[in-house]
C-alpha positions in Angstrom: 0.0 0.0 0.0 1.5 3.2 -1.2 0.2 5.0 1.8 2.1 2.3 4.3 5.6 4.2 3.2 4.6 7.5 5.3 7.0 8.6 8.2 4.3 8.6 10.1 3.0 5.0 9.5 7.1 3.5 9.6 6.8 4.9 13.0 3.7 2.9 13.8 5.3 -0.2 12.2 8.2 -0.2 14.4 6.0 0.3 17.5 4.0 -2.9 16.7 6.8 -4.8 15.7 8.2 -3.9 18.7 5.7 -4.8 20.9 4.7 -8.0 19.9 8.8 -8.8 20.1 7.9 -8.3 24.1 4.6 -9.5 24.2 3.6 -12.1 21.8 5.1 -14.9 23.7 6.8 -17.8 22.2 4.5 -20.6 23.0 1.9 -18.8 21.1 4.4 -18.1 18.6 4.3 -21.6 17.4 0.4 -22.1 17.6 0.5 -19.6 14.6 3.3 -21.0 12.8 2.0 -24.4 13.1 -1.6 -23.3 12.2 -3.2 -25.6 9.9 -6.5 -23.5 9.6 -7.8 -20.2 9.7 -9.2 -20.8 13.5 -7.1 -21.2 16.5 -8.2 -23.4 19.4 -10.0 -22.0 22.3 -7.1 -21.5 24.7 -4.5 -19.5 22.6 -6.9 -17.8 21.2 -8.5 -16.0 24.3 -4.8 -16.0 25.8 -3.8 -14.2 22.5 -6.7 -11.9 23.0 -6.0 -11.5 26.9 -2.6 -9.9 26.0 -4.2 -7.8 22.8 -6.9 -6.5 25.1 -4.5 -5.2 28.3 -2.6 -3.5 25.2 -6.4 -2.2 24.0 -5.2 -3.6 20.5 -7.6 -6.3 20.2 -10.4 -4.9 18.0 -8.4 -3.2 15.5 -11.0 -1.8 13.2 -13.3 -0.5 16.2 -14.0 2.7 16.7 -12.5 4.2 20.0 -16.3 4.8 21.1 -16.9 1.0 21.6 -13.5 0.4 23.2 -11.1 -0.2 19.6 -8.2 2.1 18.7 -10.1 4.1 16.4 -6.8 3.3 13.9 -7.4 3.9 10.3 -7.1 1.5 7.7 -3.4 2.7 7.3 -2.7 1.5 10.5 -5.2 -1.9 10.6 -3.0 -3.2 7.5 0.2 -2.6 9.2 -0.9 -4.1 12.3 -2.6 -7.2 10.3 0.9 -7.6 8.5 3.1 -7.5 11.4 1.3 -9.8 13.6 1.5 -12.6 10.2 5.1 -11.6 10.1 5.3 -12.5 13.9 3.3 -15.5 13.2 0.8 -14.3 16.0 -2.0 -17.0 16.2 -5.4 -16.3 14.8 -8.6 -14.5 16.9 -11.9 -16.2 16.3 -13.6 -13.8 14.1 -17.4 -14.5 15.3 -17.1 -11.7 17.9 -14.7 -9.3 16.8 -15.2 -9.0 13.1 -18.5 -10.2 12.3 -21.3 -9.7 15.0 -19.5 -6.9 16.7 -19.8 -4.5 14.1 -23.1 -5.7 13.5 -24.2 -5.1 17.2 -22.7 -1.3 16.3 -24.8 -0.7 13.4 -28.2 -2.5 14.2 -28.0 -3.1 18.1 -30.1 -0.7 20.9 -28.4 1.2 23.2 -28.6 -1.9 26.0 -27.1 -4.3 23.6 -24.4 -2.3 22.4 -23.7 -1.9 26.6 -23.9 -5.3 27.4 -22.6 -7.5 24.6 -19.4 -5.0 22.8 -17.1 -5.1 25.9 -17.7 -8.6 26.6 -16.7 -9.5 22.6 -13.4 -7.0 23.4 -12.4 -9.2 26.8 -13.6 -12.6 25.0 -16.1 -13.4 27.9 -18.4 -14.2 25.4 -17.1 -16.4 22.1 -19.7 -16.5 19.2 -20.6 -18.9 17.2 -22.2 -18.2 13.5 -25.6 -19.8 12.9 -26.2 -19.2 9.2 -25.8 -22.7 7.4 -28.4 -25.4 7.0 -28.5 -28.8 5.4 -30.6 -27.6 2.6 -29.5 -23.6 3.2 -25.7 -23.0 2.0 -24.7 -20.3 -0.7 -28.8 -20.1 -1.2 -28.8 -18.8 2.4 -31.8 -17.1 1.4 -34.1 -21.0 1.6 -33.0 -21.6 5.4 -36.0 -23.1 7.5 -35.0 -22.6 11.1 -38.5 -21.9 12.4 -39.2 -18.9 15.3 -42.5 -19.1 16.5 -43.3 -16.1 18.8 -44.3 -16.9 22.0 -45.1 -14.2 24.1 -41.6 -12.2 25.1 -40.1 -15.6 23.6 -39.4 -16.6 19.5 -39.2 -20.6 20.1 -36.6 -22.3 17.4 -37.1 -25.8 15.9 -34.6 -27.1 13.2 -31.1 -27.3 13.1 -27.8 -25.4 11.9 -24.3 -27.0 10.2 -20.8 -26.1 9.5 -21.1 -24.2 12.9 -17.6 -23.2 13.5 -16.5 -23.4 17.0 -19.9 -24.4 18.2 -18.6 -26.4 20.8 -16.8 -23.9 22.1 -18.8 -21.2 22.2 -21.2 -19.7 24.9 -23.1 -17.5 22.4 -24.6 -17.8 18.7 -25.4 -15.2 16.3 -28.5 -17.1 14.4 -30.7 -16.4 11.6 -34.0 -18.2 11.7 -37.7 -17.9 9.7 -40.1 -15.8 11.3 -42.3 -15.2 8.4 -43.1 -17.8 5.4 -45.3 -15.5 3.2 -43.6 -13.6 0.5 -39.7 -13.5 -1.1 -37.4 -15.4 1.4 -35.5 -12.6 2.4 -38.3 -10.8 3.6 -39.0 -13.6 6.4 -35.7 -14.2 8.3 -34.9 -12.4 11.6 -31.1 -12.3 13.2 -31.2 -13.4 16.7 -28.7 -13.3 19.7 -28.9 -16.4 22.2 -27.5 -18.4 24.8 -25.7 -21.6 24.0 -26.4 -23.1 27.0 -30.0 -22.3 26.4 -32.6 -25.8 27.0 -33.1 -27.9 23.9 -29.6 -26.9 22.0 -27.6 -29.8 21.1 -23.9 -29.8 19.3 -22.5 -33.0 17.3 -19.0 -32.8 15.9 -17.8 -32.5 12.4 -14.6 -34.0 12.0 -13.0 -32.7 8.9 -10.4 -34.7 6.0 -7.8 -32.8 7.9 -9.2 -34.8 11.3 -9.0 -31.3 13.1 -12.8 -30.6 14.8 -13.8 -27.4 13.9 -16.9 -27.7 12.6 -20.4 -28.9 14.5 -24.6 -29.3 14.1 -26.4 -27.9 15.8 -29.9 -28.9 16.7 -32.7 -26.8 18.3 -35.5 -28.4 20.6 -37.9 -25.7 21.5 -35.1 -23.7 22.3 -36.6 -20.4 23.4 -35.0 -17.1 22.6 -36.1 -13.9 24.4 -37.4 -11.0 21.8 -35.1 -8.6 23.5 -32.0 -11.0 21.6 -33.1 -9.9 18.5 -30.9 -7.8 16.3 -32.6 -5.4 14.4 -36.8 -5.6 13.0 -38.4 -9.0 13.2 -38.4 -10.3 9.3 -35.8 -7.4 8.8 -32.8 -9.9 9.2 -31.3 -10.6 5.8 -30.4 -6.9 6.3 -28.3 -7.2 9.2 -26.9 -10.5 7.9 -25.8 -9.0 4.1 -23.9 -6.5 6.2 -22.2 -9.0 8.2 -21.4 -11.0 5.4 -19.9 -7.8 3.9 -17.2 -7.8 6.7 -16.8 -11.5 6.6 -15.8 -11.6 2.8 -13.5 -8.2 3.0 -11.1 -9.8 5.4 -7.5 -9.2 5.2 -5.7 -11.7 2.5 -2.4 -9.9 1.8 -0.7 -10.6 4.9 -0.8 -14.1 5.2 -0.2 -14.8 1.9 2.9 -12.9 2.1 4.0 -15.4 5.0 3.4 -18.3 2.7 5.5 -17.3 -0.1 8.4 -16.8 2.3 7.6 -20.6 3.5 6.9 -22.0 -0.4 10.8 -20.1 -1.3 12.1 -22.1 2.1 10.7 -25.2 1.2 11.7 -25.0 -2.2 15.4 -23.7 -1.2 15.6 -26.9 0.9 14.0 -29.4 -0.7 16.7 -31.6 -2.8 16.2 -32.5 -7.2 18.0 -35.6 -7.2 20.4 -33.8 -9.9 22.6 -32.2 -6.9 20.7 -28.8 -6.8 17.2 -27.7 -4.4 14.0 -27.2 -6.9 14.6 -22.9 -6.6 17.3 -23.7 -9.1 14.5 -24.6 -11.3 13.0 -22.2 -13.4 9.6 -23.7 -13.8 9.0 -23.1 -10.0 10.5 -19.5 -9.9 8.0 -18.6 -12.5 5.6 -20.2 -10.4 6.3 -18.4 -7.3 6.8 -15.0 -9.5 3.0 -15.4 -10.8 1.9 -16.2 -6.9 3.4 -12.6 -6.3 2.1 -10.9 -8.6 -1.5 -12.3 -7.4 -1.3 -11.2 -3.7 0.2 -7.8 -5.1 -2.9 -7.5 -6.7 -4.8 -8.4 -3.6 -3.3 -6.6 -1.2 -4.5 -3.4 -3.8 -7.6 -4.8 -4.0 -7.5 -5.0 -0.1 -6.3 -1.2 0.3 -9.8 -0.1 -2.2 -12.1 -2.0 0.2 -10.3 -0.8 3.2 -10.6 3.0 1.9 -14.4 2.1 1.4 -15.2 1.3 4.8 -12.9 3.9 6.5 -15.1 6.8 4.3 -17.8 5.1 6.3 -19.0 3.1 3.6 -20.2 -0.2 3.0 -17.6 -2.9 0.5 -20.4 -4.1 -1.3 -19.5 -6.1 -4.2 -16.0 -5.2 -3.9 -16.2 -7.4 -0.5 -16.9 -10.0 -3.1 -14.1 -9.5 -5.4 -11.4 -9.9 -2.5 -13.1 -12.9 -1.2 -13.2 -14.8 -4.8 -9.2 -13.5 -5.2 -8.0 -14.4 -1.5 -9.8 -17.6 -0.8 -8.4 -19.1 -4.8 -5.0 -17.4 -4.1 -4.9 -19.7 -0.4 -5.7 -22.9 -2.3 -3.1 -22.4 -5.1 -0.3 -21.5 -2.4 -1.5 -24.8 -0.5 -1.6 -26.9 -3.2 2.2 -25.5 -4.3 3.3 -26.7 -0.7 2.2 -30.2 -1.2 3.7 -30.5 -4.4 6.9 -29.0 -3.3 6.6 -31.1 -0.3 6.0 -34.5 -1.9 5.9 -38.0 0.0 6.4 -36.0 3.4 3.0 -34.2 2.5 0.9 -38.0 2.5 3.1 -38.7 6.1 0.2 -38.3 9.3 2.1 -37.2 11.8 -0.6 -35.7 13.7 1.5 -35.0 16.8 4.1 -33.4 15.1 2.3 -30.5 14.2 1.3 -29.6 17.3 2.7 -26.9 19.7 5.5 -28.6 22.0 4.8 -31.9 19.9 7.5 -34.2 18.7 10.0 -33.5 16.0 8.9 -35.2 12.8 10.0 -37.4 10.5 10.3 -34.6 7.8 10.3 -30.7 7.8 7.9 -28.8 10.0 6.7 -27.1 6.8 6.0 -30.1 4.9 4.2 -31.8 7.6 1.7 -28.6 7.6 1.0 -28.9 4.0 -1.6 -31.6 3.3 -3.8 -30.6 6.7 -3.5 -26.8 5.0 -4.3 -28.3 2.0 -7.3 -30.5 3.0 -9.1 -27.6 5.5 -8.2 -24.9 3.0 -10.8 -26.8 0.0 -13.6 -25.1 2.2 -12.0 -21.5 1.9 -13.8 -20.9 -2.0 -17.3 -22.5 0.2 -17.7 -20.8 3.4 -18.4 -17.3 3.7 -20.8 -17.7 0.2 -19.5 -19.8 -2.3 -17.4 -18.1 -4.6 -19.7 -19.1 -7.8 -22.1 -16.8 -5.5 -19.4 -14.2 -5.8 -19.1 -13.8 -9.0 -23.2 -13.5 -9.7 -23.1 -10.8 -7.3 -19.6 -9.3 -9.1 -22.0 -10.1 -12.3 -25.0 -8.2 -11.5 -22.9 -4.9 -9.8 -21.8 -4.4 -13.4 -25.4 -4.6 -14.9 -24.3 -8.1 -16.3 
């Protein structure tokens, strides 16, 4: 980012860099490094957040009203690329990037009390109820039915793909209030309690054998009116702008670290000829046309950025940053598994956790088929990137 050369933002760089030298500590160091998915366990993660909220870091793109820096987007990409740099581990994004801003935009004056410092010291961790069996990228067709009941919406049917779901003591939830009409004009965003009466979660256990994923299934599980978000039947509002913040997430960053690990890996990886495969040209023109992709992202992450900062919403430009950064992901991880080889088949489970066991091959390598196998859900999740493109289609009159 052309901006990211000002004296004024170096000075900023060397401040984070600096801190998180002293702060990020080394333990969690290596959760990040060794990170096979976008989501870090429950422990590091609110340990990482612990330390990020003493600092008053933690929300980076909050306002200073609700307890964030107020930084601008100058400063948010700086700070997003020097904690990749440091390999800082991941913060769930349910809270802090998704429902929080949400809550700013749509919630009353009591929710925006109660819930937004509670996200900031991770004494509540979200889970997303949007997915359903028969409700994915059409999220539009999803059946979870509230009946109201008094001061109560009951909730019959069931969620999937609920990240973190077992974890997590709160949901953000979309459900069908209203049956008549277009789809999107029934569906209402609620707030509730995990450990509400009649919520049960069963396990997904991914290719990668990492649990990350859950069902969840909802027996007369009543919701007070005073969780809803926003109108009743006014909830695919909230939930498109949500979605918005979901898709605009920051790409550049990490991608960056992964090219410094591909070069690695291909620097130390031997051709059988006497020479590593960088010698080859072949895979230096591959790793030049990977650059030139997350150049282009990390531009088309600077645009968006400048959108919301003007107070804006990213709109379809949301969508064009999640199509490039989610493909970009799953081309890096599929050049690490090539590179990688017969080490990349070797389950070594242990190994790649932090503290585990040195493995029978690079750390690097070892990482590369779990990355591989959880990152096939990147181009899914979030709105399918075929979605993407339709709504890239129809911003352009197409």
């Amino acid at each position: 980012m052309a901006a990211s050369a000002t004296p004024d933002l170096e000075a900023f760089r060397r401040e984070v860099r600096d801190w998180l030298s002293a702060n990020l500590p080394p333990h969690l160091a290596e959760v990040g490094r060794k990170a096979t998915s976008v989501f870090t366990d429950l422990k590091p993660s609110l340990e990482w957040q612990a330390i990020l909220h003493g600092q008053g870091w933690v929300a980076p793109g909050w306002p200073a009203e609700y307890g964030g820096p107020g930084w601008d987007e100058g400063r948010q990409h700086v700070f997003a690329t020097e904690c990749a740099r440091a390999h800082a581990p991941h913060l769930a994004p349910m809270g802090l990037k998704m429902v929080g801003p949400c809550i700013m935009r749509f919630g009353t004056p009591e929710q925006k009390t109660h819930y937004l410092p509670r996200i900031l010291s991770g004494q509540d961790y979200w889970c997303q109820g949007y997915s359903e069996s028969g409700a994915g990228s059409d999220l539009a067709s999803l059946s979870l039915n509230a009946q109201r009941d008094g001061d109560d919406y009951v909730l019959n049917g069931s969620k999937i793909w609920t990240t973190h779901a077992h974890f997590a003591n709160r949901m953000f939830c979309l459900v069908r209030t209203r049956k008549e009409g277009r789809p999107q004009t029934g569906i209402t965003f609620l707030l509730l309690d995990m450990d509400s009466p009649g919520i049960r979660v069963d396990p997904i256990i991914t290719l990668a054998g990492d649990h990350e994923l859950n069902q969840v299934f909802f027996d007369d599980v009543r919701v007070p009116v005073s969780g809803r978000l926003g109108e009743e039947n006014e909830g695919w509002t909230v939930a498109k702008y949500l979605l918005e913040f979901e898709r605009s997430s920051a790409y550049a960053a990490s991608l960056r670290i992964t090219l410094g690990e591909l070069r690695q890996m291909l620097a130390n990886e031997p051709d059988g000829q006497g020479n590593t495969l960088i010698d080859h040209a072949e895979w230096r023109a591959e790793l030049a046309e990977a650059e030139a992709m997350v150049d282009a992202i990390e531009a088309a992450e600077d645009g968006v950025q400048a959108i919301i900062a003007a107070g804006g919403n990213p709109g379809a430009g949301a969508s064009m940053l999640k199509v490039q950064g989610t493909e970009a992901q799953q081309k890096l991880q599929k050049m690490a598994v090539l590179i990688a080889g017969p080490y990349a088949a070797v389950d070594d489970a242990q190994s790649r956790l932090p503290g585990g066991s040195p493995g029978v091959a690079p750390d690097l390598s070892l990482l590369a088929m779990a990355r591989y196998l959880n990152g096939r859900a990147l181009s899914i999740f979030g709105g399918a990137n075929e979605i993407q493109r339709g709504i890239l289609a129809r911003s352009q009159g197409l």
